[in-house]
N, C-alpha and C positions, 0 to 999 in steps of 0.2 A: 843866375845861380840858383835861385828859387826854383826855378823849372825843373833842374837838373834835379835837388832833391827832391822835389814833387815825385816826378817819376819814378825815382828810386825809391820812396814809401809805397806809392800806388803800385808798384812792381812787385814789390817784397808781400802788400796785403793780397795782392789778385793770387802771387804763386801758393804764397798758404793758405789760403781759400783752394786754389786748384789741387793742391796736392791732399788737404783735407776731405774735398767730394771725390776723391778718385777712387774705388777700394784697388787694396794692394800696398806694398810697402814701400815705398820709393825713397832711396835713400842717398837724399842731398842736403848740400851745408845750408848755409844761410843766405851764400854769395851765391848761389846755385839755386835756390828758391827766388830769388829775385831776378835774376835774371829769366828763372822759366816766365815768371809774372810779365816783364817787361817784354820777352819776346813774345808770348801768348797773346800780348795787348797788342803789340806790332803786327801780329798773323790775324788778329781779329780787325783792326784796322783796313789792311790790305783787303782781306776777302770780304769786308762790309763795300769797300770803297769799288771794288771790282763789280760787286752783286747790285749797286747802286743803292746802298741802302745807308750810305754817309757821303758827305760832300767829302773834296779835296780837304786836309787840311782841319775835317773836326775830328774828335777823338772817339772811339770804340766805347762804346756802354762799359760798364761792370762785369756784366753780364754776360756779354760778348767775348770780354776780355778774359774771363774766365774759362769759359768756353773753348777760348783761344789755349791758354796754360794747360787743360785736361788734353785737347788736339795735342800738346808737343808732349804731355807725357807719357801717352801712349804712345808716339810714335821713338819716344825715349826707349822707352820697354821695350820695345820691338827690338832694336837698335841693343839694348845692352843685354839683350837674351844669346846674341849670338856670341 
């Protein structure tokens, strides 16, 4: 159960971090900031673990993860431009 809220604070700080370095207005809730954080961590995951730059199974930097959140918000924008 700890894990679960782990991730869901760590998701919520990464997305508003991400959504904070991005310029531009992006406008989502709260529940919606957290999840950009949680899936930015998961795409930063994937493409570290693919690039070989994390083992199976360890977790994404900060850094990475954030990275990750700014990657889906522009591809957010792209998406809700149309």
């Amino acid at each position: 159960m700890m894990q679960i809220i782990s991730i869901i604070v760590v998701g919520f700080i990464v997305g508003l971090l991400a959504r904070a370095l991005k310029p531009g207005n992006d406008k989502l809730g709260l529940l919606m900031t957290t999840v950009l954080g949680i899936a930015g961590s998961a795409v930063a995951n994937f493409a570290g673990s693919a690039l070989g730059l994390y083992r199976p199974g360890e977790a994404a930097g900060w850094i990475a993860s954030i990275l990750g959140g700014i990657l889906l918000l522009f591809v957010y924008g792209m998406i809700a431009k149309k």
